[in-house]
Backbone as CSV, one residue per row, in Angstrom:
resi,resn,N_x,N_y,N_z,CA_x,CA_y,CA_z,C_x,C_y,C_z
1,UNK,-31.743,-34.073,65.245,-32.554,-34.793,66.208,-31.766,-35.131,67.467
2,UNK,-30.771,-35.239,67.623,-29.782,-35.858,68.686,-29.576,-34.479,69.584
3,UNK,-29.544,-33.186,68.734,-29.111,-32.358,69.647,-30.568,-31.907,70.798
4,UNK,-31.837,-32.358,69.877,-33.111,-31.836,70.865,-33.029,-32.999,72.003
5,UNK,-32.401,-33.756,71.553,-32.362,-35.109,73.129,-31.248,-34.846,73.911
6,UNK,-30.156,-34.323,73.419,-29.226,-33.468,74.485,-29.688,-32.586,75.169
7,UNK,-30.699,-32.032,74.622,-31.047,-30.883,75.567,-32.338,-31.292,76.485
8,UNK,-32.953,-32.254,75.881,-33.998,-32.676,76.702,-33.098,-33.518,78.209
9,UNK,-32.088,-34.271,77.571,-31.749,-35.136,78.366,-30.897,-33.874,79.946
10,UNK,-30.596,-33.224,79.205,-29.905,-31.830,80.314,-31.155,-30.929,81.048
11,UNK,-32.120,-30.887,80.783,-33.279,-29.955,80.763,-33.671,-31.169,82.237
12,UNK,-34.005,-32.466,82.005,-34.201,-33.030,82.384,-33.639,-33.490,83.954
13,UNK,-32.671,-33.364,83.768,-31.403,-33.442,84.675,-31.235,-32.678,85.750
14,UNK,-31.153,-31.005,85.065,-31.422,-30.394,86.054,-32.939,-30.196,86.712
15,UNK,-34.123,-30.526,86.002,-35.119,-30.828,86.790,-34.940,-31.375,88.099
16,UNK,-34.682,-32.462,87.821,-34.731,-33.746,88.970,-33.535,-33.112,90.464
17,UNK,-32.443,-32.446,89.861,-31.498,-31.860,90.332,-32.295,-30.691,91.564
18,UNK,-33.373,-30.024,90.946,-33.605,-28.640,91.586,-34.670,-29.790,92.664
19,UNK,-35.396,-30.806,92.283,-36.174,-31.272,93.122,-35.612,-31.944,94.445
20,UNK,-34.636,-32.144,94.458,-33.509,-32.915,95.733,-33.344,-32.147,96.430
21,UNK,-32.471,-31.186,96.065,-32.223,-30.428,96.798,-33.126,-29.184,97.311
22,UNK,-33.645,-29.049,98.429,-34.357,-28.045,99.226,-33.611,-27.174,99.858
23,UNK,-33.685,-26.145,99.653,-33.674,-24.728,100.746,-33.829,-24.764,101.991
24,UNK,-32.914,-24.194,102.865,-33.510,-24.264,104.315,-32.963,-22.775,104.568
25,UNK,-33.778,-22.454,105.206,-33.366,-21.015,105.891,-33.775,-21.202,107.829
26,UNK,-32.552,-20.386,107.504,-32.934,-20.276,109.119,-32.261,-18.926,109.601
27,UNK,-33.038,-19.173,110.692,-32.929,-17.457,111.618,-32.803,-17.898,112.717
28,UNK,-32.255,-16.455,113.789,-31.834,-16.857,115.152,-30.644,-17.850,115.136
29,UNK,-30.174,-18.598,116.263,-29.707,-19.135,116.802,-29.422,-20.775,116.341
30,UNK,-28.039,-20.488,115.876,-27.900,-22.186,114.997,-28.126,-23.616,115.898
31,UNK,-28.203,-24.600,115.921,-28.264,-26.047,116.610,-28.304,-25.462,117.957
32,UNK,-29.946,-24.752,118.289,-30.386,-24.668,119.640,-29.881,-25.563,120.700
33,UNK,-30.606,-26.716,120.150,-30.943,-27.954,120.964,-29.658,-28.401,121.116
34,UNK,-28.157,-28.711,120.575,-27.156,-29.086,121.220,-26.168,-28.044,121.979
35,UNK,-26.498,-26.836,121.671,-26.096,-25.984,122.691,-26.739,-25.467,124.404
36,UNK,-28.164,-26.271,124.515,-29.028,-26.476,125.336,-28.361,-27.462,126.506
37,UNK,-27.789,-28.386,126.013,-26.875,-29.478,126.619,-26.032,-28.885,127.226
38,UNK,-25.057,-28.152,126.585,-24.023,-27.371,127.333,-24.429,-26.586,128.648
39,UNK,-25.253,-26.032,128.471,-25.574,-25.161,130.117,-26.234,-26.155,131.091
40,UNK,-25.017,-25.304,132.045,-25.260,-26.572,133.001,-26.086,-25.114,134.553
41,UNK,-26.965,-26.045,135.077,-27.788,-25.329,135.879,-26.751,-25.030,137.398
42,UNK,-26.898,-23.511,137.576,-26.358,-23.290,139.091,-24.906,-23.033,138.772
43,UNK,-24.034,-23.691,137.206,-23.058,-23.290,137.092,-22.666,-22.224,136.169
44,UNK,-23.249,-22.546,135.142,-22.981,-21.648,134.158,-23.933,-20.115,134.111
45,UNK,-22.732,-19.294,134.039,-23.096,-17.530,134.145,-23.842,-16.521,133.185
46,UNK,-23.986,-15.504,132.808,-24.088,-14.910,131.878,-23.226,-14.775,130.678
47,UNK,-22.247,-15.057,130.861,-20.756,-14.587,130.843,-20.906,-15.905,129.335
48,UNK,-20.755,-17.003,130.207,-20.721,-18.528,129.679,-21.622,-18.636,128.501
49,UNK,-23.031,-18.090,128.577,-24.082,-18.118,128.083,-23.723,-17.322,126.500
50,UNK,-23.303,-15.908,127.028,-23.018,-15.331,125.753,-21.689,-15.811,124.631
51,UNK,-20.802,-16.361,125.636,-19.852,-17.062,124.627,-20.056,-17.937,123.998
52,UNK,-21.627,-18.896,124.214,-21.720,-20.102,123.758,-22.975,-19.481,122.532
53,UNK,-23.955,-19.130,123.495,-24.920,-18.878,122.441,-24.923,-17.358,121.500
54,UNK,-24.155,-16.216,122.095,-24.052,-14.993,121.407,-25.302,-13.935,122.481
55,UNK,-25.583,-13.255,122.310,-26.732,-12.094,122.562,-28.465,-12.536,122.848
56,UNK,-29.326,-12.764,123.071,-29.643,-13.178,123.441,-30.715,-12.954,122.365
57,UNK,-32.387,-13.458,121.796,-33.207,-13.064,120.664,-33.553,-12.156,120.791
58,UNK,-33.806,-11.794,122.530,-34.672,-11.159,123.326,-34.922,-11.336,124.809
59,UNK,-34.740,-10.038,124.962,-35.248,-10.445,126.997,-36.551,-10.237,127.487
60,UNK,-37.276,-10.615,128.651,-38.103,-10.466,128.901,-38.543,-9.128,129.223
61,UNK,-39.257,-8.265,128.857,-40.021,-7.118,128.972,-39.947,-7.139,130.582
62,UNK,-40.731,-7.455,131.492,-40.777,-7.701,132.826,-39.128,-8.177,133.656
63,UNK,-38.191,-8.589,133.306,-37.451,-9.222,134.350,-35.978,-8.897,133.230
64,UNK,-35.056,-8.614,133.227,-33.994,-8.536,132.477,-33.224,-10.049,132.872
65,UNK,-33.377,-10.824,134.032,-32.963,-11.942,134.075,-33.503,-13.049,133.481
66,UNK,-34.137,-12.914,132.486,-34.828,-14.035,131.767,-34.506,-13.933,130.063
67,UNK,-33.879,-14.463,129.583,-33.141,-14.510,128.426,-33.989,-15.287,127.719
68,UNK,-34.486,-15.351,126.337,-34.926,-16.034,125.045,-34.151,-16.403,123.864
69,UNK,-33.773,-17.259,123.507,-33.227,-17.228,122.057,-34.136,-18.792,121.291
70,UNK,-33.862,-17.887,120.222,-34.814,-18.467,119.496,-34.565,-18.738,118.204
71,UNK,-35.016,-20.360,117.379,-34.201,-20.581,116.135,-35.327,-21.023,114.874
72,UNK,-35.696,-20.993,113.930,-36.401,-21.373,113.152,-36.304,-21.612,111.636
73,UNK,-36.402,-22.570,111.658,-35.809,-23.506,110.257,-36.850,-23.090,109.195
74,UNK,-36.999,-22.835,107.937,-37.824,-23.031,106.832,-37.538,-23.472,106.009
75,UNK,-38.532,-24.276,105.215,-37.745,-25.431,104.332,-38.939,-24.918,103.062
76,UNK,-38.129,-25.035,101.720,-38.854,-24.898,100.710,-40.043,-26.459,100.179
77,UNK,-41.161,-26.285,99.878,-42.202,-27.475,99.584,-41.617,-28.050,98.191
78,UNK,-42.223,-28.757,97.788,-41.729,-29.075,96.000,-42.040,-28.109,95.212
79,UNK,-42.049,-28.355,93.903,-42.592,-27.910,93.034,-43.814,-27.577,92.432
80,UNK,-44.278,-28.783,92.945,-45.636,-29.204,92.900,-46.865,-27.528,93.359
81,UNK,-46.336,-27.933,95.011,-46.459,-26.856,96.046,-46.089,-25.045,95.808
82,UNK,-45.229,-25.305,94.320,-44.833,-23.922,93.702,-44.029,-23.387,94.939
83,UNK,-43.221,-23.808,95.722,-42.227,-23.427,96.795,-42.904,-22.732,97.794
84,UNK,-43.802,-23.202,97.759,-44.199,-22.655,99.136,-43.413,-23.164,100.377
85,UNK,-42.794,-21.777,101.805,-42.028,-22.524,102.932,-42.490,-23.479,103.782
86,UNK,-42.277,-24.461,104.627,-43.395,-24.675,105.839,-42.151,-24.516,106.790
87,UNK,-42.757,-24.582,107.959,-41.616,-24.479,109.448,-41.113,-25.827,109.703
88,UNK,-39.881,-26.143,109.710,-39.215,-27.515,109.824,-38.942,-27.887,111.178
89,UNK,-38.462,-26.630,111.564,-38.185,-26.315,113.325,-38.161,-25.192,113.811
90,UNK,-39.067,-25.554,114.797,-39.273,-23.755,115.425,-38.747,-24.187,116.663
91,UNK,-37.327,-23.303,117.465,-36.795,-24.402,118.736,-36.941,-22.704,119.635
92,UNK,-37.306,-23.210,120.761,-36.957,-21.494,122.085,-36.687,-21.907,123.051
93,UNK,-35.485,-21.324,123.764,-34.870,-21.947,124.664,-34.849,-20.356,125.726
94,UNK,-35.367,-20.853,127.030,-35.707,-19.835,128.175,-34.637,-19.838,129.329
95,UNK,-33.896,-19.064,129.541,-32.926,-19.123,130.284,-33.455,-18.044,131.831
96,UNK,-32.984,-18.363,132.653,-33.567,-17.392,133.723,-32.000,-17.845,134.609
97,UNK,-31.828,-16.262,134.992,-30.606,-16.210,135.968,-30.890,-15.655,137.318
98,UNK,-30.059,-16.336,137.984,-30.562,-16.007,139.507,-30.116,-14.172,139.785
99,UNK,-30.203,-13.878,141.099,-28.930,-12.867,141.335,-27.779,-12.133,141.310
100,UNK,-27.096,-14.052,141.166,-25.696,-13.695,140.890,-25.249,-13.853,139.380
101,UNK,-26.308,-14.196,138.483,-26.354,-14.269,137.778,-25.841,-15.790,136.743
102,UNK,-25.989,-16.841,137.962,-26.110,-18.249,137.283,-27.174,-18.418,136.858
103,UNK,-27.541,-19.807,135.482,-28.560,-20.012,135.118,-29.375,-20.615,135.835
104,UNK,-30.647,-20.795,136.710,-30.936,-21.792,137.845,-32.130,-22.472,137.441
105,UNK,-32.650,-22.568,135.935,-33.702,-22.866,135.313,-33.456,-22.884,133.727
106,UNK,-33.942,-23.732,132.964,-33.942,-23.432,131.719,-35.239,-24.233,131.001
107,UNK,-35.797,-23.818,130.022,-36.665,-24.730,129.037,-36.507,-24.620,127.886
108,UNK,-36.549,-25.401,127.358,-36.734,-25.951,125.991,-38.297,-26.483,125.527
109,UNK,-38.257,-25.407,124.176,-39.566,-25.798,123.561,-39.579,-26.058,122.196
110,UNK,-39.679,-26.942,121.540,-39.563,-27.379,120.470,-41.028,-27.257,119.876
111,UNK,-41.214,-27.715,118.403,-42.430,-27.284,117.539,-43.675,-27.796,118.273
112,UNK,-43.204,-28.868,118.430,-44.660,-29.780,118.921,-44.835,-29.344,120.886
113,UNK,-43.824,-29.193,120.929,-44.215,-28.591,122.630,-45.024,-27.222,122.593
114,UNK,-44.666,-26.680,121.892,-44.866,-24.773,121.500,-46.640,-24.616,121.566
115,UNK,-47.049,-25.956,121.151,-48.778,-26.328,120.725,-49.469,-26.279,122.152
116,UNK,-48.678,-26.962,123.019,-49.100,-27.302,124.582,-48.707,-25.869,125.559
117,UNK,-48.383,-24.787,124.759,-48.477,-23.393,126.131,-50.028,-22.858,125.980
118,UNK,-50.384,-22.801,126.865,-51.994,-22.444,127.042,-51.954,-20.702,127.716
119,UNK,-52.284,-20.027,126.783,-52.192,-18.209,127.226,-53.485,-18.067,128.089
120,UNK,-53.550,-16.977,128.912,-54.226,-16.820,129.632,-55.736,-16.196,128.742
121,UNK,-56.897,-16.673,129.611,-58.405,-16.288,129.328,-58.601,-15.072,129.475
122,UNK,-57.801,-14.509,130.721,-58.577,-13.151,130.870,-58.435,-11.962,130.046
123,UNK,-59.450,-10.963,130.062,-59.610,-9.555,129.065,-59.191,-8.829,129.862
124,UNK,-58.308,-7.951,129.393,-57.795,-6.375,129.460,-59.632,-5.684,129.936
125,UNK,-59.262,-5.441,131.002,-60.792,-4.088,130.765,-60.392,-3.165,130.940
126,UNK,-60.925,-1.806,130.041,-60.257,-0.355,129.956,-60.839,0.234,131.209
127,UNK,-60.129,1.313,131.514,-60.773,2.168,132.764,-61.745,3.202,132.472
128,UNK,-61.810,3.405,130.755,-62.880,4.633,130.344,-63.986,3.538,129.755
129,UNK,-64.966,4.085,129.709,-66.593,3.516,129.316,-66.649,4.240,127.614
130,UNK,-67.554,3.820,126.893,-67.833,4.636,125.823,-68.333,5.348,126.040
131,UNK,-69.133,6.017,126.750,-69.791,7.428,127.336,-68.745,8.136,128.624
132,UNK,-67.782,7.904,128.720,-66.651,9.071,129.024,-66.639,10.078,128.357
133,UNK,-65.679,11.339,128.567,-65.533,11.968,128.150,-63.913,12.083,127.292
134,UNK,-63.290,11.202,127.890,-61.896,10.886,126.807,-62.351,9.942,125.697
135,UNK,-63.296,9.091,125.890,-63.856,8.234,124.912,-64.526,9.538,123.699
136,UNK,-65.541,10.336,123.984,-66.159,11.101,122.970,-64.952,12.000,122.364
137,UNK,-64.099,12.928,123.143,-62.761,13.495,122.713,-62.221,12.691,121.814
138,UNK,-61.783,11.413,121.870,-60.956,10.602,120.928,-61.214,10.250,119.766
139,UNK,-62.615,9.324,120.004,-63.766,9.580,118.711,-63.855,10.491,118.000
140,UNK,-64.091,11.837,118.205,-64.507,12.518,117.714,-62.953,13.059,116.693
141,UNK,-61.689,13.140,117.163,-60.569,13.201,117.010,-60.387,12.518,115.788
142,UNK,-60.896,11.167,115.962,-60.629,10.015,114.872,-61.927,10.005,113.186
143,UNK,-63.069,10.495,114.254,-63.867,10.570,112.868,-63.037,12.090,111.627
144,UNK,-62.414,13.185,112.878,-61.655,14.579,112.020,-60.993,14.295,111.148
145,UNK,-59.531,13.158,111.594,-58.846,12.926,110.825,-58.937,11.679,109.621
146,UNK,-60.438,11.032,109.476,-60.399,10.531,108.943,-61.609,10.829,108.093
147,UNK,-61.956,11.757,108.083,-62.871,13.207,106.954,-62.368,13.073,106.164
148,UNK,-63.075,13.430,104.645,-62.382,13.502,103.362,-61.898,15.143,103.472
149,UNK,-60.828,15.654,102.964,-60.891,16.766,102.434,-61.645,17.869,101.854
150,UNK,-61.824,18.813,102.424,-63.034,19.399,101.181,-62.470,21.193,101.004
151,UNK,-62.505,21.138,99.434,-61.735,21.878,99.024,-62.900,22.905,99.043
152,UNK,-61.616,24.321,99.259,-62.124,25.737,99.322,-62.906,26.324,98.075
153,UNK,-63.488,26.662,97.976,-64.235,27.107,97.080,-63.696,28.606,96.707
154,UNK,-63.107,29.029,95.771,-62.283,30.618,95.790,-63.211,31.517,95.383
């Protein structure tokens, strides 16, 4: 009898043990936000930037002077929750360099700021109509390759 309460009492133990301690994962770019402090506007270079923060997440498609890095925390739920992750911190920090390549702007967006960017309303409109003639070509392209097979008859 003593040894099923040793093991309950250990079974037990590490229960409570796995519930304390949570998981965090993270990606990108470690303690955004106190390396955000460090760049200083008009002084600090490209140069500065990569020694502090590393490579950048990503640059802007449009402008190669506009730098992104980006960091995001995930934290495991209880048990309860069967470990499901949620986002603890999602941090993006926007760097834009002038000419000479000082920083002359920066933002910081943290989880709850990230809620307040408002994307634009307007629609893409295509330049072909559905009664084009690249429209019926394409269609017609797409219904071919997506035909069943139909086998030869010998």
């Amino acid at each position: 009898m003593t040894h099923k309460r040793f093991i309950y009492i250990i079974l037990l133990i590490f229960l409570l043990n796995c519930c304390t301690q949570k998981v965090t994962r993270t990606h990108g770019t470690l303690s955004l936000k106190s390396f955000e402090n460090k760049i200083i506007l008009n002084k600090t270079n490209t140069n500065d930037v990569v020694n502090l923060l590393g490579e950048p997440s990503t640059k802007s498609a449009f402008d190669d002077k506009i730098w992104i890095y980006i960091e995001q925390k995930k934290q495991n739920r209880s048990i309860i929750k069967l470990g499901k992750q949620y986002i603890k911190e999602n941090n993006t920090l926007v760097l834009y360099f002038n000419s000479k390549g000082l920083v002359f702007k920066k933002e910081f967006f943290n989880k709850d700021k990230l809620k307040d960017v408002r994307f634009a309303k307007k629609k893409t409109i295509p330049k072909y109509s559905n009664n084009s003639f690249m429209y019926d070509f394409l269609s017609s392209f797409r219904d071919k390759i997506n035909a069943p097979f139909r086998k030869k008859k010998k």
